[in-house]
N, C-alpha and C positions, 0 to 999 in steps of 0.2 A: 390553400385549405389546411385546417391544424387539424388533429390526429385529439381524436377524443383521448383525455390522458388516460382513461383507465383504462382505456381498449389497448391501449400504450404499455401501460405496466402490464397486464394480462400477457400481451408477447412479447414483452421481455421475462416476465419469471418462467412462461413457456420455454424460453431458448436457455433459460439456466438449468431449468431441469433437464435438456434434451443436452446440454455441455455437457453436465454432470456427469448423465446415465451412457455420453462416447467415452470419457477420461475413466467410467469404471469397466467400458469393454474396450480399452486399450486402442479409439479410434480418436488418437489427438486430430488429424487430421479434418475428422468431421467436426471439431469439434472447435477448430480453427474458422471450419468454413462459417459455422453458425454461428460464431462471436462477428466475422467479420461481416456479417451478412445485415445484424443486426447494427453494428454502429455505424450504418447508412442510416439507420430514421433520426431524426434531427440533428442532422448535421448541417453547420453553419453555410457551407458552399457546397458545390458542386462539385465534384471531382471527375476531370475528362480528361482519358489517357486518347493519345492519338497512338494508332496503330498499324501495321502494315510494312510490306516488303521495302529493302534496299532500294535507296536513289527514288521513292515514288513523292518524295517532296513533303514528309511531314515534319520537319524543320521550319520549313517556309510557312508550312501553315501557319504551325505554332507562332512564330512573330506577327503573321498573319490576324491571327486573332488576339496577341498582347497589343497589335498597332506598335509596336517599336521592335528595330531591328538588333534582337539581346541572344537569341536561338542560334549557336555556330553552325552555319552551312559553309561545306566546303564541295567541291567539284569529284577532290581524290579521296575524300575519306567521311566515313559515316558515324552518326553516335554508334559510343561501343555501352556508355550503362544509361539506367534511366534519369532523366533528368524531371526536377516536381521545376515550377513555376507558380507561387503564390505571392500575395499581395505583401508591401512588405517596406514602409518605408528608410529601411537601412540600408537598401540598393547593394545587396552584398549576397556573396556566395556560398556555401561551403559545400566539400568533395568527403566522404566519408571513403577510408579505404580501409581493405585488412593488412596487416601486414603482424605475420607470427602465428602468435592464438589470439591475440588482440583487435581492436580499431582505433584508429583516430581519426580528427576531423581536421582536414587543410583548410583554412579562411581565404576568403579573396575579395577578390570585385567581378562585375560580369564583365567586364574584357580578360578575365581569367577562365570561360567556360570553355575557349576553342580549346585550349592545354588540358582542360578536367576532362571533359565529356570525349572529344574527338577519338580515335581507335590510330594505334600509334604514337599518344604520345604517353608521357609518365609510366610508361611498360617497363616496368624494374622488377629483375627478378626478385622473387618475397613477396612483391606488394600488391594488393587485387584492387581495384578500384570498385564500389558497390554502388554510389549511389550521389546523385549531386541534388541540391535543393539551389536556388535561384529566390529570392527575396525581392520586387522590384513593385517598385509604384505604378502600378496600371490602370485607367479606367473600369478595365473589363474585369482585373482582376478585384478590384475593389468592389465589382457590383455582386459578386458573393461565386467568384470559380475560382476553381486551380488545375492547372494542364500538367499533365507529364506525357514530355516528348520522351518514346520509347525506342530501343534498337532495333534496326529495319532486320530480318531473319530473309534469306534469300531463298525461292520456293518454300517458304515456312512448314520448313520440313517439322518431324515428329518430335526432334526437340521443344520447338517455341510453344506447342500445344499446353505444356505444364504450367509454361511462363504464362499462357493465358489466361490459366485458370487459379492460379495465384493474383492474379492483375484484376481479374472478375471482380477478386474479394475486397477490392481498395477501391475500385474506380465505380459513381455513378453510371457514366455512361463513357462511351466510346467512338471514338470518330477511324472509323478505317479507310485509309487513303488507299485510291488504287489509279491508274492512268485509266482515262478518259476515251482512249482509242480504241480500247478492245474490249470484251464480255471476260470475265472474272473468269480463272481457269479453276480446275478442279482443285488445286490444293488450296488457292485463294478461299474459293467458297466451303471449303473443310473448315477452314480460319474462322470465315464468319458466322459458320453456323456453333461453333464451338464457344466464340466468344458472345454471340445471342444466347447460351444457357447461362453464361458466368456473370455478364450485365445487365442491368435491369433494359438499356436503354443503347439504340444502335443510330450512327448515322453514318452514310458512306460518302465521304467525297473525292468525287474524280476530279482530280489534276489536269492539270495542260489541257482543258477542254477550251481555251482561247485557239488551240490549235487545232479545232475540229468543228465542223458546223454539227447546231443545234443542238450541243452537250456532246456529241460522239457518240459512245455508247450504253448512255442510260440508259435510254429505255428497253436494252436488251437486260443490261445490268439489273433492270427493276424488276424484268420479269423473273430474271433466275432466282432472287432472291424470293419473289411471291410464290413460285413454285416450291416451293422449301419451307413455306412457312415461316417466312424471318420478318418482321415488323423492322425495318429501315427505311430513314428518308435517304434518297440518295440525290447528291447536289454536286453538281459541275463548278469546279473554282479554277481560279487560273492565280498562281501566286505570284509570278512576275506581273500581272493589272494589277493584284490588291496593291504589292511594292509603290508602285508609279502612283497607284493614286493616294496612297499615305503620303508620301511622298511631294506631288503637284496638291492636294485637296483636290482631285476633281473627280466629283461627285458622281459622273456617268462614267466614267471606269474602276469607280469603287463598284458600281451597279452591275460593269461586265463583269469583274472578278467572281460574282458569284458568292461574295463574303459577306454578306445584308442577308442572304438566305439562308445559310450557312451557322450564322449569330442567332437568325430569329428560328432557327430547329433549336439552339442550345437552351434558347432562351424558354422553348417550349417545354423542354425536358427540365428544364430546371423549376417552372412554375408548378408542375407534377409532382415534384418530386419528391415530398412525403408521403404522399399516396403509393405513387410508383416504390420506393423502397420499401414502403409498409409492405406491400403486394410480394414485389420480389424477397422480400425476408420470411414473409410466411411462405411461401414456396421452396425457399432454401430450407427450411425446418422441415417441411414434410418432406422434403427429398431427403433429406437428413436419418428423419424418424423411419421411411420406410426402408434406406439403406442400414440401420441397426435393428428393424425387422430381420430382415434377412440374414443379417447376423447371427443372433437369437434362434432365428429358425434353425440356422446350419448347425449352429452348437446342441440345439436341442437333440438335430436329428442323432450324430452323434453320439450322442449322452444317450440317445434311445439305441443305439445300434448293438446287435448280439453283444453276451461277454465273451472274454477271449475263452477257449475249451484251455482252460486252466488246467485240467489233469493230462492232456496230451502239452502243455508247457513244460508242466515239472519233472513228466517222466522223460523227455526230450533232457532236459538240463540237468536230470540225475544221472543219465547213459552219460553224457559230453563228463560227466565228474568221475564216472567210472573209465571211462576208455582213457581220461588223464591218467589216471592214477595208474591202469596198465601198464600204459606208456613208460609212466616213471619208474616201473618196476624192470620192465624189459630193456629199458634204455642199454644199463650196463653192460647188460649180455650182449646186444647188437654193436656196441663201441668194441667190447674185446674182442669178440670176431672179427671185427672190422679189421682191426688192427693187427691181430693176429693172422690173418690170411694174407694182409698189405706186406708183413714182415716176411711170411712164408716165401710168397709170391717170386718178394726180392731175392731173397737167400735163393733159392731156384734159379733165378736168372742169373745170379752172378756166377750161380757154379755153374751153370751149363755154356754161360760167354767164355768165363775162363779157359773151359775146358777145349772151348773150338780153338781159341787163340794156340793155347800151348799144344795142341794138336797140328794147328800149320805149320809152327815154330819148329816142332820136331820132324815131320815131316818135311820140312825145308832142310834141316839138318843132316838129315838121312840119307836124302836124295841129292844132298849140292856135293860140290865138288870144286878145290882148289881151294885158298886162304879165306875166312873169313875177316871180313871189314869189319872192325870191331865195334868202333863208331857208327857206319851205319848201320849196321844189324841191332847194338843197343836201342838207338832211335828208333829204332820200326817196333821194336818189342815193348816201349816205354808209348809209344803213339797208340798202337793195337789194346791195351789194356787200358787205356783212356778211351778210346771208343767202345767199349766195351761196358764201360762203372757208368758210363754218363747214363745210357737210356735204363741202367740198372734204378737211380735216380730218380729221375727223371719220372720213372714206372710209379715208383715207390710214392711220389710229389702225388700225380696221379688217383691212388688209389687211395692215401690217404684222403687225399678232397674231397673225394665219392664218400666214406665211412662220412664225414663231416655233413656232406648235403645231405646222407639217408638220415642223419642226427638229426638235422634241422628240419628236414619236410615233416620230420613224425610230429615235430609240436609244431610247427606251422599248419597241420592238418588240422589242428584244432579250427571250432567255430568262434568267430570272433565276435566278440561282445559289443553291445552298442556304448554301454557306458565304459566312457575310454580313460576313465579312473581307474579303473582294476586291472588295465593292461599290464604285464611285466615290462620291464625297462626294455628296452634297443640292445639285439643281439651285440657283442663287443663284436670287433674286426675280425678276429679268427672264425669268427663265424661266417663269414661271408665267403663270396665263390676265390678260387685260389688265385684268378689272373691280377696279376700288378701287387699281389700280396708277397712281402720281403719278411720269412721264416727265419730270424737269425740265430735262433737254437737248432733249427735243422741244419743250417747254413754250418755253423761253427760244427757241429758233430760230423757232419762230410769230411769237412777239413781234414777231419781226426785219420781219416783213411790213408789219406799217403803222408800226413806229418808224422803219424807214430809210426812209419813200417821203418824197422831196423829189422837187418837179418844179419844177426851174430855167427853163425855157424858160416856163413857164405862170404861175410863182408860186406852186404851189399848196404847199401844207403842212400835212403832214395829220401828226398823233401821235396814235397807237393802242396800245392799253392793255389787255391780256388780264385778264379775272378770272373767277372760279368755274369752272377748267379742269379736269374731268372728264378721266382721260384724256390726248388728243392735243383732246379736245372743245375750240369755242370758246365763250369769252362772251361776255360784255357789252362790245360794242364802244363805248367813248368818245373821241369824235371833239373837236378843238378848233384854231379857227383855219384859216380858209380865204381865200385871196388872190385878188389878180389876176382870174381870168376872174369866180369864185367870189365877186361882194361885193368887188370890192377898188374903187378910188375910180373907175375907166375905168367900171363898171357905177354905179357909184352918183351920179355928178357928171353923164353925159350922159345924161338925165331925156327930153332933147327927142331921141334918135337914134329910127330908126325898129325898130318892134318885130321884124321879120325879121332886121336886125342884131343885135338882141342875142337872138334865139335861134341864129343863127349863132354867135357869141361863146360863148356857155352851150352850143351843141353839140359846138364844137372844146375846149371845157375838159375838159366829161365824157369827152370819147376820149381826149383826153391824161391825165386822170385813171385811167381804166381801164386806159389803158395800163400806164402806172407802176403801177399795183396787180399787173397781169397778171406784169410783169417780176420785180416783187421778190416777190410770192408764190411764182413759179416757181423762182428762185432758193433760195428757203427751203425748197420740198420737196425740191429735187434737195441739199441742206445735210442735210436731217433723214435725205432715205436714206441718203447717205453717214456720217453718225453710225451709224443702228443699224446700220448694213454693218458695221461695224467693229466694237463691240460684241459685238452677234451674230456675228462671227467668233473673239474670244479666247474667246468661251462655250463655241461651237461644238466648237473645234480642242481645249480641254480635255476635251471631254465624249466624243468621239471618242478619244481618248487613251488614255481611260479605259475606255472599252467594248472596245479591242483591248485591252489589259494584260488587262483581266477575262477574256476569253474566251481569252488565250493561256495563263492561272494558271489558270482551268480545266481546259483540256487537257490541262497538264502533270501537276496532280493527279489527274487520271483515267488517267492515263499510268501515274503515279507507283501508284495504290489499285491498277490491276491485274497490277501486278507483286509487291507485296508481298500482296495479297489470298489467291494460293495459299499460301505460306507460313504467314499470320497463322490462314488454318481449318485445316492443319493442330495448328498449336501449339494453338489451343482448341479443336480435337477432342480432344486428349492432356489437355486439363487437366479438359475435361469427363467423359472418363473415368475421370480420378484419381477425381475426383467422387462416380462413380457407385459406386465398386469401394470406396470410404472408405464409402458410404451404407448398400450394402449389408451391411458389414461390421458399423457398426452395428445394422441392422435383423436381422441373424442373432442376436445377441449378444443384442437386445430380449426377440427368438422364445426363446432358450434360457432365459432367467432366468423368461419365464412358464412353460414348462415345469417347472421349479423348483419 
């Protein structure tokens, strides 16, 4: 039956305007389904994807219904892409793959399809394989079809569902193979009822039903589909009988195969099938037209929904400008306290460690009794004052970090802006928490502590040597050369003085030693505050800077949104109802042609 032409142009300028009006709301997708929906009406053949689960035999079919054996079946492996089948007297192949951002196409013959098509083989990293076409002189294919054997999807899980409905858009009708011996399980029948919306036209053949009397499970299989509401013939084939009787010619196991009935459903579908597509194309349009209905509705609603309480925005985002600007006022004063307390803190602890040390020291002196070992009592007084600077340090490591986090939360307490244009730059490293952080201006001014201590008046000379510095952490203090009171020839040459003198001697060394350690250690912290004073202040004053700027571009674009915002829903309330009045126009036009 042919298709009145004008009834024919009518729905096609209907599906151009229904493209038109998805590509101006941004629904390629719909707008894919409705192109392809429509270039089913007069088309030359029939196009029949066979479909369905791993290993259930639609390979077989396929040669099944070409009558010649060109479809690669194998026992251990399954097609991996889809394979077309059309008429084609140049008996020849080609494999389209990607490889890059590109494609190209491999040329062959069809004893070239088991290497194209099969899963396993041509697997080279880079290269995808998409798509095989086959070209062969067939009777069947000649008489106006073309098959595409597809990948079997194993329990056709929620993947293959997409595939289906891209497959919908190409394929007239569909053949879903399933085994013959059992009722369709639940994800089977999800399959076909999924791909009975996407094709105009369904047939179901059970496989190895030579292995079961009187079809097996048709007739359970027909009811589940009636139950559902699926218009399918469903036919019992056996593809090892059609084989044999291509094969012998013989005519009454071409007849058990079940492939005469099988041929004469396609045959049926196909003498339909302007009609049928006409049908199934105006239904893809209105399913089309009423999902950008919906559309339009959502957007309308939208566009109708409260305006934002604009003067609780602005006066929100004038405070966020004001508390910056605090911020960046008080910042300075909380860095110098900071720092100032960190310095104090120190200087404290080291005079009060000092002070316990040279208090044992003298205290041992006071109270001991007989020679001192001059060696080791040096060492113990050089060890004890090291353990002593380290957590001095260490404190000071500490509390600067704190001063640095209470810097950072204050402008990290800001509200963070959705437009991530106006964001300031990424705190530098100094900014970040102190662990695994390597201070090498705090590091080199520690140093400063036992490399500069000379003490002229006493002799002593002491050179200290930081290593394995954690941090602001100290290490391994190495000590060398020690004069005068400490070992020098006054203690070592007068053997016969009395022993009260020379812990006298060794008492006023250790204080003068102490001392000098107390002075230039103190020195060094009140150096390392004033380094990260400074530091932490270009950090600071940037980061502030930055935080007004943000919150003042804020405000202005919120300034800016609510003055042009009544405007802009105006103009897309007008356009949303061109929309509507173009939709409905169409969907009148739908209504009348069915009436027709």
């Amino acid at each position: 039956m042919n298709l009145d032409e004008a009834e024919e142009g009518v729905l096609r300028d209907t599906s151009d305007q229904v493209v038109v009006l998805c590509r101006e709301l941004g629904r390629e997708d719909l707008a894919v389904r409705t192109e392809d929906a429509v270039a089913r009406i007069g088309r030359d053949v029939l196009v029949v994807a066979v479909t369905g689960e791993f290993k259930r035999g639609k390979s077989s079919l396929v040669n099944g219904l070409l009558g010649v054996w060109v479809c690669p079946v194998a026992p251990d492996r399954s097609t991996a892409i889809p394979t077309i089948f059309r008429h084609g007297e140049a008996n020849a192949v080609s494999l389209t793959v990607a490889e890059g951002q590109g494609q190209r196409v491999v040329k062959g013959v069809p004893a070239d399809l088991d290497g194209m098509v099969l899963e396993g083989d041509r697997d080279v990293p880079g290269l995808r394989r998409l798509v095989a076409v086959a070209e062969i002189p067939t009777r069947f294919l000649e008489s106006g079809f073309s098959l595409i054997d597809t990948p079997g999807v194993g329990g056709l899980g929620p993947g293959y569902g997409e595939a289906v409905v891209n497959l919908g858009g190409v394929a007239d009708a569909a053949i879903v193979v399933a085994d013959a011996g059992a009722p369709l399980n639940m994800d089977t029948i999800a399959f076909v009822e999924k791909l009975s919306r996407a094709c105009p036209a369904l047939v179901v053949a059970l496989s190895r039903a030579d292995l079961y009397r009187h079809g097996g499970a048709a007739g359970e299989i027909g009811e589940q589909l009636s139950d559902r509401g699926i218009e399918a013939d469903v036919i019992p084939i056996s593809n090892s009988l059609r084989r044999e009787a291509l094969r012998t010619g013989d005519a009454q196991l071409n007849a058990e195969s079940g492939f005469p009935a099988l041929l004469a459903a396609i045959e049926s579908i196909s003498s339909r099938r302007e009609v049928t597509a006409r049908v199934a194309a105006e239904a893809k349009i209105r399913g089309v037209v009423g999902a950008l209905s919906r559309e339009v509705d959502a957007r309308q609603a939208r566009a109708a929904s409260p305006m934002p309480d604009w003067a609780t925005l602005v006066a929100e985002a004038r405070a966020a400008l004001d508390s910056a600007r605090k911020d960046a006022a008080r910042w300075p004063t909380m860095l110098n306290d900071g720092v100032s307390d960190a310095a104090t803190a120190a200087e404290f602890d080291l005079r009060a460690g000092l002070r316990r040390a040279l208090k044992e020291f003298e205290e041992e002196l006071e109270l001991g009794s007989g020679a001192i070992r001059v060696e080791e009592f040096r060492g113990r007084v050089q060890a004890r004052v090291q353990t002593e600077l380290a957590p001095v340090f260490e404190a000071l490591e500490s509390r600067l970090a704190g001063v640095e986090r209470e810097l950072h939360s204050l402008f990290e307490s800001e509200p963070a802006d959705t437009d991530v244009t106006a964001l300031p730059p990424d705190l530098p490293s100094e900014w970040g928490t102190p662990q695994g952080r390597q201070n090498r201006g705090l590091k080199a001014a520690a140093g400063g502590v036992y490399g500069g201590l000379r003490g002229a008046q006493s002799g002593i000379m002491l050179v200290g040597v930081f290593a394995g510095i954690a941090g602001f952490g100290l290490g391994t203090l190495a000590l060398v050369g020690i004069g005068a009171a400490f070992g020098g020839k006054q203690l070592m040459d007068e053997r016969g003085k009395r022993a009260l003198s020379r812990r006298q001697q060794a008492r006023t060394a250790v204080r003068q030693f102490i001392d000098e350690v107390q002075v230039q250690a103190a020195r060094t912290v009140r150096d390392v505050a004033r380094e990260q004073l400074r530091r932490q202040r270009e950090v600071a004053g940037e980061r502030a800077a930055a935080c007004v700027a943000r919150r003042a571009e804020a405000l202005r674009l919120l300034e800016e949104e609510r003055e042009r915002t009544v405007a802009e829903r105006a103009a897309q309330a007008r356009a949303l109802e061109a929309w509507r009045s173009r939709l409905d126009r169409v969907g009148a036009r739908l209504a009348s042609g069915s009436d027709r």
